[in-house]
Short mmCIF file of the C-alpha atoms (twelve columns), coordinates in Angstrom:
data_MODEL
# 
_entry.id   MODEL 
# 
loop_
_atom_site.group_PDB 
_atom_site.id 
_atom_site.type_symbol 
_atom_site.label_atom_id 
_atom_site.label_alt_id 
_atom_site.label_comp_id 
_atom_site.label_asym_id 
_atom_site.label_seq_id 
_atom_site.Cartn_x 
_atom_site.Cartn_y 
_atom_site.Cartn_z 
_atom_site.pdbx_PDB_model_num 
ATOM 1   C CA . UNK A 1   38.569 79.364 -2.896  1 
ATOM 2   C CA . UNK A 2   42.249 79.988 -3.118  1 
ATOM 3   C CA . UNK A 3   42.935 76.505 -1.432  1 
ATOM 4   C CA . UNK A 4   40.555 74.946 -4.461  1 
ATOM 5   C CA . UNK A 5   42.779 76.922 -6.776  1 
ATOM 6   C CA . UNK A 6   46.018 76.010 -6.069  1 
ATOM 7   C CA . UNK A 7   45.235 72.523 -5.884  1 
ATOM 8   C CA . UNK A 8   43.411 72.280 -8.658  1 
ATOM 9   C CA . UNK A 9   45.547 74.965 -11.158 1 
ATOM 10  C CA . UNK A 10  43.409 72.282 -14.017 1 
ATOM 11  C CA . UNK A 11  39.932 73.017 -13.318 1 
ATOM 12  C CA . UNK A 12  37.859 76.347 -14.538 1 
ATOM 13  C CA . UNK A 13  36.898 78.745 -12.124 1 
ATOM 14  C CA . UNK A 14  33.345 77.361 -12.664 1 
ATOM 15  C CA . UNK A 15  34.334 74.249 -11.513 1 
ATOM 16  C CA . UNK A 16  36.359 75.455 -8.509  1 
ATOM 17  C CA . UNK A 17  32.653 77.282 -7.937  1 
ATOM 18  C CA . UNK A 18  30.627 74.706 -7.530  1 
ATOM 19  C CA . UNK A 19  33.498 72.631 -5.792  1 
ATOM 20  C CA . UNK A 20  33.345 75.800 -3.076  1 
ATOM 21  C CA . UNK A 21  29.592 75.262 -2.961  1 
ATOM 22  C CA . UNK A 22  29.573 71.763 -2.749  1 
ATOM 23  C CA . UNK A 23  32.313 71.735 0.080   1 
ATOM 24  C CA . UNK A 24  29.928 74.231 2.378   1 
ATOM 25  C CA . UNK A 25  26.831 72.116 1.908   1 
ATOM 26  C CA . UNK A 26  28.951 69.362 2.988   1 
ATOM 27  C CA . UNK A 27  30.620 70.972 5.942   1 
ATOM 28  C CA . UNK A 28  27.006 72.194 7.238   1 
ATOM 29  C CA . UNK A 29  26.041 68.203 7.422   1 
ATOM 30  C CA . UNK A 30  29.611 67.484 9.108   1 
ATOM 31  C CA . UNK A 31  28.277 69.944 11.786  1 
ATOM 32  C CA . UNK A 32  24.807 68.629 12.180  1 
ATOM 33  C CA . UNK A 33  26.308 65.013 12.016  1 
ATOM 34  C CA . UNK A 34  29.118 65.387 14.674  1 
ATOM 35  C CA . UNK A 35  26.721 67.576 16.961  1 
ATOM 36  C CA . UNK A 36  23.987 64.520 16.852  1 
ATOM 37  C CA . UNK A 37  26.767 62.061 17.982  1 
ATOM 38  C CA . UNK A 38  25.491 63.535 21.450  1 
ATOM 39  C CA . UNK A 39  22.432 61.663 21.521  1 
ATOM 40  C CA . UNK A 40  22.674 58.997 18.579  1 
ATOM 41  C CA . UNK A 41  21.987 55.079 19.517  1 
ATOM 42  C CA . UNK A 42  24.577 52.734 18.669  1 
ATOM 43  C CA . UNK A 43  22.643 51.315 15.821  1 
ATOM 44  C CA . UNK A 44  22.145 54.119 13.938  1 
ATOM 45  C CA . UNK A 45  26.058 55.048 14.406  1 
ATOM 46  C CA . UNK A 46  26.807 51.753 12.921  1 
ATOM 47  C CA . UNK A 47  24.042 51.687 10.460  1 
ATOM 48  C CA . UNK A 48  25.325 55.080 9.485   1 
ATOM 49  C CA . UNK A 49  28.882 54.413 9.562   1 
ATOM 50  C CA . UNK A 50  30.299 50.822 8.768   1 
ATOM 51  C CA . UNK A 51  33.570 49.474 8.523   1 
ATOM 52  C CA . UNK A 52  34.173 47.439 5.756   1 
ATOM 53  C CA . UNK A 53  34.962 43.839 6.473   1 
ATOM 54  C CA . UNK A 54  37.854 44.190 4.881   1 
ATOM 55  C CA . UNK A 55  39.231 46.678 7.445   1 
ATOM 56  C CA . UNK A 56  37.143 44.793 9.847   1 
ATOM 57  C CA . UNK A 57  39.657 41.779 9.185   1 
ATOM 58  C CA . UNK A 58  42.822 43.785 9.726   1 
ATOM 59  C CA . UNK A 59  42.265 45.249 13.231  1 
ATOM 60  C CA . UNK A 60  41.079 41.887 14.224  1 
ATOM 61  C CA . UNK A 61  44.455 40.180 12.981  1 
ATOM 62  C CA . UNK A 62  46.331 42.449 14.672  1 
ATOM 63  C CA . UNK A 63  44.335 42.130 17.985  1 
ATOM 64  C CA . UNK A 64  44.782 38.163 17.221  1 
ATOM 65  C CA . UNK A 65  48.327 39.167 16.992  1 
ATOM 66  C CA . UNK A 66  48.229 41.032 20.622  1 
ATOM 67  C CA . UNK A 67  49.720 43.795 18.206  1 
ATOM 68  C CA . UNK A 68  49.494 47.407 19.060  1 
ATOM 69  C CA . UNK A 69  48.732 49.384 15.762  1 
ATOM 70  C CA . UNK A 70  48.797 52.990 14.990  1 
ATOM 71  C CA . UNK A 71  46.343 54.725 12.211  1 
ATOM 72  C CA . UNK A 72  46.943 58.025 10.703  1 
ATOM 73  C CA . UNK A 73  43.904 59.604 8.713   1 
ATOM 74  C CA . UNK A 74  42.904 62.845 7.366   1 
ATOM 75  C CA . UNK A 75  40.122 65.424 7.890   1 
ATOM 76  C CA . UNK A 76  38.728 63.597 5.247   1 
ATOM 77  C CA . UNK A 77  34.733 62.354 5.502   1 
ATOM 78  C CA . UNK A 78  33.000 62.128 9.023   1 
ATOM 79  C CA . UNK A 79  35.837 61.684 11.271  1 
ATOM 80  C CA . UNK A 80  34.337 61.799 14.758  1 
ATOM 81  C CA . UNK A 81  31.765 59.285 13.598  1 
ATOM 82  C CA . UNK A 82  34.394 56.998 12.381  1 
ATOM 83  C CA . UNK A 83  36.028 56.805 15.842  1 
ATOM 84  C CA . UNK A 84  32.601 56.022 17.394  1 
ATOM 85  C CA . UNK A 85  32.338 53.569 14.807  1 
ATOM 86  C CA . UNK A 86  35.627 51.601 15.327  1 
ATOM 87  C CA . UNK A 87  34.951 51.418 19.207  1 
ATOM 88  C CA . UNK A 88  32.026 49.929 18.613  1 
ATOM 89  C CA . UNK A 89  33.224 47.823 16.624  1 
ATOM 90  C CA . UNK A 90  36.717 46.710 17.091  1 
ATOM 91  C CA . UNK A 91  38.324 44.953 20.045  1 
ATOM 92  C CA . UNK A 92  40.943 47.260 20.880  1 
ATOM 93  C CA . UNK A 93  40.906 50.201 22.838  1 
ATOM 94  C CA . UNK A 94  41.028 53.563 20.823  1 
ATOM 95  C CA . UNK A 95  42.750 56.828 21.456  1 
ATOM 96  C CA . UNK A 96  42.496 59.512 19.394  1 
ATOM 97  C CA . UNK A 97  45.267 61.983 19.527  1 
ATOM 98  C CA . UNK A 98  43.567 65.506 19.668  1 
ATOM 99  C CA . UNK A 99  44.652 69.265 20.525  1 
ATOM 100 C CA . UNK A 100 42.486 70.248 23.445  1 
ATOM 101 C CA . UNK A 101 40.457 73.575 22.886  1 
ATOM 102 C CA . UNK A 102 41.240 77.423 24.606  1 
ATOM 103 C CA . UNK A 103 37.123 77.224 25.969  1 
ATOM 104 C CA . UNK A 104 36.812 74.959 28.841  1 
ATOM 105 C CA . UNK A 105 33.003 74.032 27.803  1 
ATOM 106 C CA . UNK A 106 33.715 73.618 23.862  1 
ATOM 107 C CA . UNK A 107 36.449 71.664 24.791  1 
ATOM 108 C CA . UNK A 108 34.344 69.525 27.262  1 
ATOM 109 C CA . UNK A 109 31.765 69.331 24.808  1 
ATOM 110 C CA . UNK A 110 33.759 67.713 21.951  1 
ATOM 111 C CA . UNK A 111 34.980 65.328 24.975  1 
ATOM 112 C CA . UNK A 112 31.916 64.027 25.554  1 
ATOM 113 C CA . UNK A 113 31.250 63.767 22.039  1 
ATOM 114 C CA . UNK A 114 34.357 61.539 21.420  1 
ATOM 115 C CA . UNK A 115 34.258 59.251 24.011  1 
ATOM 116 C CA . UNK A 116 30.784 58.520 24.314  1 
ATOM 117 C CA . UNK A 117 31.055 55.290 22.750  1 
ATOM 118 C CA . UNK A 118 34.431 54.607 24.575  1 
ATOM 119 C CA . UNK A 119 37.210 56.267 22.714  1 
ATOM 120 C CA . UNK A 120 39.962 57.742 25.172  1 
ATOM 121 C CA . UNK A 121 41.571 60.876 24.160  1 
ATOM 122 C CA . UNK A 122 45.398 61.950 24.510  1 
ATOM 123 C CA . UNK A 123 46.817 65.295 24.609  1 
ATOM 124 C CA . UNK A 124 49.173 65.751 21.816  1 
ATOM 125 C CA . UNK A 125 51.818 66.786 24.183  1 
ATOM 126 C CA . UNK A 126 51.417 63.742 25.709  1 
ATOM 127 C CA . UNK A 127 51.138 61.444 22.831  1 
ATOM 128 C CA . UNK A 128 54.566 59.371 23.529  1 
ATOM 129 C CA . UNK A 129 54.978 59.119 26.856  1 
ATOM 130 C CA . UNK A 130 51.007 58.021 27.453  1 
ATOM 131 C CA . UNK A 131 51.895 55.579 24.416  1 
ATOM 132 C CA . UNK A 132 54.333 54.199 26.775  1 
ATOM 133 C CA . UNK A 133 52.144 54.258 29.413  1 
ATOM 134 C CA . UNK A 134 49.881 51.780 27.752  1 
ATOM 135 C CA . UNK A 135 52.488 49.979 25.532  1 
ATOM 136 C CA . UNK A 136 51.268 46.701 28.064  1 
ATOM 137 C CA . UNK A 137 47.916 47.117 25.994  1 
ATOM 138 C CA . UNK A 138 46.731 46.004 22.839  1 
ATOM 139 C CA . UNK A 139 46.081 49.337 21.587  1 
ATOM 140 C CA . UNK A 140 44.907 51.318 18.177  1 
ATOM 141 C CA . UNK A 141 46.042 55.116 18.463  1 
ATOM 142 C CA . UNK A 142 44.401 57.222 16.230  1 
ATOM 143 C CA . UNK A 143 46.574 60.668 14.479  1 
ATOM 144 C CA . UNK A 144 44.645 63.345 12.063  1 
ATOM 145 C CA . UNK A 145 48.044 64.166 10.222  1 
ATOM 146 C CA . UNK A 146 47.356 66.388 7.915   1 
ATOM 147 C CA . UNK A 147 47.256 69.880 10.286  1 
ATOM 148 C CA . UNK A 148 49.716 72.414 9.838   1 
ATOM 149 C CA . UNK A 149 53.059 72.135 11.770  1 
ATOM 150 C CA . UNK A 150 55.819 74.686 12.381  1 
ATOM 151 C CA . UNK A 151 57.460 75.045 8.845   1 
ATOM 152 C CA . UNK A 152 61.577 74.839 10.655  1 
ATOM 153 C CA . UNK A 153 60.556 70.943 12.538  1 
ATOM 154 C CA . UNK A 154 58.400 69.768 9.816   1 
ATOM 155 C CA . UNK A 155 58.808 67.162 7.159   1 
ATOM 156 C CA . UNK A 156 58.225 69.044 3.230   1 
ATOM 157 C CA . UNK A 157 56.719 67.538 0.638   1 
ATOM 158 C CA . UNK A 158 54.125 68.320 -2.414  1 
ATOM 159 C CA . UNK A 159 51.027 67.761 -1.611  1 
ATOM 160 C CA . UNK A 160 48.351 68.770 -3.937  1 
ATOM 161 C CA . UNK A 161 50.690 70.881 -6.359  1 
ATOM 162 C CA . UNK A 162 51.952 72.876 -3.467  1 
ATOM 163 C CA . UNK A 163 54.987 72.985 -0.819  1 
ATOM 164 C CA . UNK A 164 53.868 71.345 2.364   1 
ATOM 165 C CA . UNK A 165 54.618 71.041 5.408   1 
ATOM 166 C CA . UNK A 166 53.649 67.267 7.686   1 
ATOM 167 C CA . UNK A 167 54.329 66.833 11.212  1 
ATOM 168 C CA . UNK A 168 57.244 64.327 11.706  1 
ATOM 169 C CA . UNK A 169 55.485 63.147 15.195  1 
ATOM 170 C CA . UNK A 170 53.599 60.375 13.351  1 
ATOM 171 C CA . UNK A 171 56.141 59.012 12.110  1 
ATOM 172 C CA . UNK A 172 59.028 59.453 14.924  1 
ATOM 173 C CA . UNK A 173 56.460 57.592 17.144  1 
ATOM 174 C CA . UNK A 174 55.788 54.847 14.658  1 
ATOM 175 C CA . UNK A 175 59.483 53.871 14.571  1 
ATOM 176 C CA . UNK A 176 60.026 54.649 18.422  1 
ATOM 177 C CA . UNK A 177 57.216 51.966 19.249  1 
ATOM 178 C CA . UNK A 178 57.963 49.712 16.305  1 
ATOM 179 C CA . UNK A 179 54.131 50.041 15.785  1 
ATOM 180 C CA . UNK A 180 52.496 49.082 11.987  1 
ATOM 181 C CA . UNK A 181 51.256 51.976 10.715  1 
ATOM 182 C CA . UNK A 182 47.625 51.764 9.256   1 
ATOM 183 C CA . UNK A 183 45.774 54.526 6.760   1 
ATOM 184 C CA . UNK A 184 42.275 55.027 6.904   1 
ATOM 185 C CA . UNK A 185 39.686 56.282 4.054   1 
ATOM 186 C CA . UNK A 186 36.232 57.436 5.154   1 
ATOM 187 C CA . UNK A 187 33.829 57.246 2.124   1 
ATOM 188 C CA . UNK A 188 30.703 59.045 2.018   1 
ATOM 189 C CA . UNK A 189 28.372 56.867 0.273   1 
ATOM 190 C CA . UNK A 190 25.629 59.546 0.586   1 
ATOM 191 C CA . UNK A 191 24.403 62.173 2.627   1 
ATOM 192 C CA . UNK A 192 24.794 61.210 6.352   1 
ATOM 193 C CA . UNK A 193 26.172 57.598 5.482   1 
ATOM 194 C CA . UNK A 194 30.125 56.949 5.002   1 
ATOM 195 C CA . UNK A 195 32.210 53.454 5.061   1 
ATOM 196 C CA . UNK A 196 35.406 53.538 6.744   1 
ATOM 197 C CA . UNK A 197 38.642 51.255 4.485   1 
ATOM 198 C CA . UNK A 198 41.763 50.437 5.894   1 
ATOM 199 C CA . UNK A 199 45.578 49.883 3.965   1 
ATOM 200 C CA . UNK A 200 48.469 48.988 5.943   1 
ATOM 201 C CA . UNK A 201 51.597 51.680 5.134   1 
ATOM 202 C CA . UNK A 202 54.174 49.487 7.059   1 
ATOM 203 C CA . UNK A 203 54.029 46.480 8.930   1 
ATOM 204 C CA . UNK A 204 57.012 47.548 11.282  1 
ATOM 205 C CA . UNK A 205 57.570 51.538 10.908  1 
ATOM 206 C CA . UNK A 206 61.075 50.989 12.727  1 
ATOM 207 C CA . UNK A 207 62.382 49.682 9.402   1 
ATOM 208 C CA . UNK A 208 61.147 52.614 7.334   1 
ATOM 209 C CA . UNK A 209 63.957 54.953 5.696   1 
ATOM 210 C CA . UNK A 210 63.335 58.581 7.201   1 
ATOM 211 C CA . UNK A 211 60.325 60.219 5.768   1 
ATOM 212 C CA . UNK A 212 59.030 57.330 4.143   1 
ATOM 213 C CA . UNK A 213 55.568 57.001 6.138   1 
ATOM 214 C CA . UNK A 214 54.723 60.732 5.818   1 
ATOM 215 C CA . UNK A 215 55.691 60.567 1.940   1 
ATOM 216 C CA . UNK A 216 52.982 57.531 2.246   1 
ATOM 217 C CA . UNK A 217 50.371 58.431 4.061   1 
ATOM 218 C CA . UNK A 218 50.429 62.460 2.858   1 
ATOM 219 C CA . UNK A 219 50.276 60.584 -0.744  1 
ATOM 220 C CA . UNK A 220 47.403 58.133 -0.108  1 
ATOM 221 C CA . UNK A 221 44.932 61.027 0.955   1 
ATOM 222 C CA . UNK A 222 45.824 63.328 -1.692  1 
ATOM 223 C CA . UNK A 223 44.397 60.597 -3.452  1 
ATOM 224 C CA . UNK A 224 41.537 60.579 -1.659  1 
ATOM 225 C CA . UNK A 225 40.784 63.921 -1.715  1 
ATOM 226 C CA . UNK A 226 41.403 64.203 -5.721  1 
ATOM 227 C CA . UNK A 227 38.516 61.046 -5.649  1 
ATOM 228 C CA . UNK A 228 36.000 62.728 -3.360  1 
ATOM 229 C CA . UNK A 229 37.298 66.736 -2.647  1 
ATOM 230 C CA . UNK A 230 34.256 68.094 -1.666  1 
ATOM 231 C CA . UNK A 231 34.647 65.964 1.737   1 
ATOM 232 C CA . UNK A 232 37.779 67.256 3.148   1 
ATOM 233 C CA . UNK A 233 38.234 70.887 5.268   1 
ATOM 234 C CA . UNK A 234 39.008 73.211 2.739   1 
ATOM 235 C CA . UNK A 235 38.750 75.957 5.050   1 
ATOM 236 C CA . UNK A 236 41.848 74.992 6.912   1 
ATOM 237 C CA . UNK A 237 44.974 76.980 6.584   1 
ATOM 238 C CA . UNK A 238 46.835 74.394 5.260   1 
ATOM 239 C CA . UNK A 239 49.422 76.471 3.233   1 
ATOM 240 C CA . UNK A 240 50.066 79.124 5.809   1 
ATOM 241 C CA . UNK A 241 53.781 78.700 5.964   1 
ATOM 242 C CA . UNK A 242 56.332 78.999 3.264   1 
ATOM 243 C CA . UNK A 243 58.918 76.150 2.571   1 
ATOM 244 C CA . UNK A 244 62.505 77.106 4.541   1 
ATOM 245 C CA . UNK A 245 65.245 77.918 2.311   1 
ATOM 246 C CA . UNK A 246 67.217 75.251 3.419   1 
ATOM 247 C CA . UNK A 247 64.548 72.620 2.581   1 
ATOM 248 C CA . UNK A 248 63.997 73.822 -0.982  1 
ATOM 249 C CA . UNK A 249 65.894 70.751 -2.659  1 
ATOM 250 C CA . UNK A 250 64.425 68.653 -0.648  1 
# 
């Protein structure tokens, strides 16, 4: 509720009610949705989870291209189904960058979950040098940026009326690979159905001024989220830390 708040200082506190109660119905289907990507057929993911042609014509340019792209997302609609989706779908081999979990068997439950349909997964303490690794692929690499980093290494920004943190990673990878740097949407279209859209941020991140792609991409969901709010985890703790002193003017 205080997350809805502060992000929304313009709506009544009846609104930011039913926004609350919208969100949990929501997040119960997210559960149910992600859990059933155990045992869902391939048609049904892609009948349940498209990617629009227009997106659809992007990847396969840049697989034409024998380009290696990058996308950075949110926690923003169905995300594990979108990943099923795009391997399905797409020529080039995903990874997802993820934080593995403290419980063995969670942990090797969401595994199975997200590679099912033949996603890879990297460590995030890995990220750049199994980037390297594969740099002789053609390769899509998949970041949720919009967790909470330590406040001191982090890039600051306002994001939804409030001093925010973004973890520079993205971004100092982007430029180290000279990777283009893609931004997804997930739309739901209605319960249990969602379209994935893509927009290219930066053709070549290595010619980016410094901060530029998280300014972007931490801009272009906030956009999102204003658009469809009830679909994005509210129940992170995404304004945990305060902004340094020394970043204040920034």
């Amino acid at each position: 509720m205080q997350n809805l708040r502060n992000s929304f200082p313009e709506k009544s506190e009846t609104e930011i009610k039913g926004l609350c109660k919208d969100y949990y119905h929501y997040l119960c289907d997210l559960f149910l949705e992600s859990f059933k990507t155990l045992t869902i057929g391939r048609s049904t993911m892609l009948k349940r989870c498209t990617l629009s042609a227009a997106a659809k014509d992007i990847f396969d340019r840049y697989h034409r291209e024998e380009k290696s792209i990058m996308l950075v997302m949110g926690h923003y609609g169905n995300w594990e189904w979108a990943g099923n989706t795009f391997s399905l779908t797409c020529k080039q081999k995903l990874f997802v960058v993820y934080h593995p979990l403290g419980n063995k068997h969670f942990s090797g439950l969401m595994y199975r979950m997200r590679t099912r349909f033949g996603t890879a997964l990297i460590a995030m303490k890995d990220t750049y040098k199994d980037m390297v690794k594969n740099k002789a692929m053609v390769t899509t690499t998949a970041f949720i940026a919009d967790q909470t980093p330590q406040p001191d290494n982090a890039f600051w920004t306002t994001f939804l009326n409030q001093d925010t943190p973004v973890f520079r990673g993205t971004e100092k990878i982007a430029k180290k690979m000279g990777y283009p740097i893609v931004y997804i949407t997930i739309k739901r279209l209605k319960r249990g159905y969602y379209d994935i859209l893509a927009e290219i941020l930066s053709e070549d991140a290595k010619y980016t001024a410094d901060g530029k792609i998280s300014e972007l991409h931490t801009a272009r969901l906030e956009k999102d989220i204003r658009e469809q709010p009830e679909i994005w985890l509210w129940t992170h703790r995404r304004w945990k830390h305060k902004r340094p002193a020394e970043n204040k003017s920034i």
